[in-house]
C-alpha positions in Angstrom: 3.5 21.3 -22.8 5.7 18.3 -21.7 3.8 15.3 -20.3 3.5 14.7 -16.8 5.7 11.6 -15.4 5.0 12.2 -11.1 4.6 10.0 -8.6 1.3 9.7 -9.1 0.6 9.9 -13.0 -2.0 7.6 -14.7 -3.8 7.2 -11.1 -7.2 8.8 -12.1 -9.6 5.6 -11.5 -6.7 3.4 -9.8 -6.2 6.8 -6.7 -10.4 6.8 -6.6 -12.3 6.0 -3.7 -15.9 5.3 -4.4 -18.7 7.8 -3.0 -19.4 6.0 0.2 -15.9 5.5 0.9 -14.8 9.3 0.7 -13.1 10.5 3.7 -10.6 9.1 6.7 -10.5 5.7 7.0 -10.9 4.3 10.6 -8.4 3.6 13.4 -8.6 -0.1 13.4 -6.5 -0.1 9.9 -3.7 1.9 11.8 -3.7 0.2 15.3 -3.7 -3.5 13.5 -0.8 -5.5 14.9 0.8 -6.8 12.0 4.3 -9.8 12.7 6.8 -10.0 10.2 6.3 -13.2 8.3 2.6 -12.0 7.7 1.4 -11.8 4.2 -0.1 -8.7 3.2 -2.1 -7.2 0.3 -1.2 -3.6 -0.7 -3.6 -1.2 -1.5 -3.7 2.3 -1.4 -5.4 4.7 0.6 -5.9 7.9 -1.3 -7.0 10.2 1.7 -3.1 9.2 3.1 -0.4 11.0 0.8 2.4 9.8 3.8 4.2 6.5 3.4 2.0 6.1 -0.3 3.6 2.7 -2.1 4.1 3.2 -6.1 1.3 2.6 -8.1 2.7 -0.4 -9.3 2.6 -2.2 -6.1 -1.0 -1.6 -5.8 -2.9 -4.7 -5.7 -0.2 -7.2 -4.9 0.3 -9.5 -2.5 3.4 -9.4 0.1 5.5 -10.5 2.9 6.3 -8.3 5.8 10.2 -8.5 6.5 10.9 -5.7 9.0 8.9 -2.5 10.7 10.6 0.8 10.6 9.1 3.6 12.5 5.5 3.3 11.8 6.0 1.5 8.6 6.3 -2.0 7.7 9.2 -3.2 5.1 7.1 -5.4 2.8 8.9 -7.8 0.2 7.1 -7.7 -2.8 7.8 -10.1 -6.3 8.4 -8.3 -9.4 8.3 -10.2 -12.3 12.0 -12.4 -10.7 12.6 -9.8 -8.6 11.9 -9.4 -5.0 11.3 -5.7 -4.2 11.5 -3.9 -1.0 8.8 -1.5 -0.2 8.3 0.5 2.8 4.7 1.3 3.5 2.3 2.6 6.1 -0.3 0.5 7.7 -2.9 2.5 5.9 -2.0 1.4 2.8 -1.8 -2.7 3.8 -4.6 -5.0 4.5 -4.1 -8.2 6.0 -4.3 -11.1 3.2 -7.0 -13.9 3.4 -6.1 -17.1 1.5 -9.1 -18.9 -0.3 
């Protein structure tokens, strides 16, 4: 049988939410009011399959350029490339210099 390559492939541990985390997560992640120019760190939700970045995004660190609908356009550096994403506000937490 021919190997999987979806959307999702290789996510086994990376798509995982620990024990305690299992379920929704709560309303405050969707309601946050995020401003373009705002850097962001993207990490995915698993319990959301809508507006899910690609796995290679996961864990990096962005800059929101425009919001579309209910998602946020986030530029995102690849290697010299700047990337644009669209993502859901599940999938973004606000990022914390220090």
């Amino acid at each position: 049988m021919k190997k999987s390559k979806g959307y999702r492939a290789k996510t086994r541990s990376l798509l995982r939410k620990k024990p305690r985390d299992r379920g929704k997560s709560g309303l405050s992640k969707i309601l946050y009011d995020y401003k373009i120019g705002d850097k962001v760190a993207i990490k995915t939700d698993p319990s959301v399959h809508k507006g899910i970045p690609h796995r290679r995004y996961h864990g990096k660190i962005g800059i929101i350029t425009d919001k579309r609908g209910k998602s946020y356009v986030i530029s995102v550096k690849q290697g010299n490339a700047a990337k644009e994403i669209t993502v859901r506000p599940e999938h973004i937490n606000p990022h914390q210099e220090g």
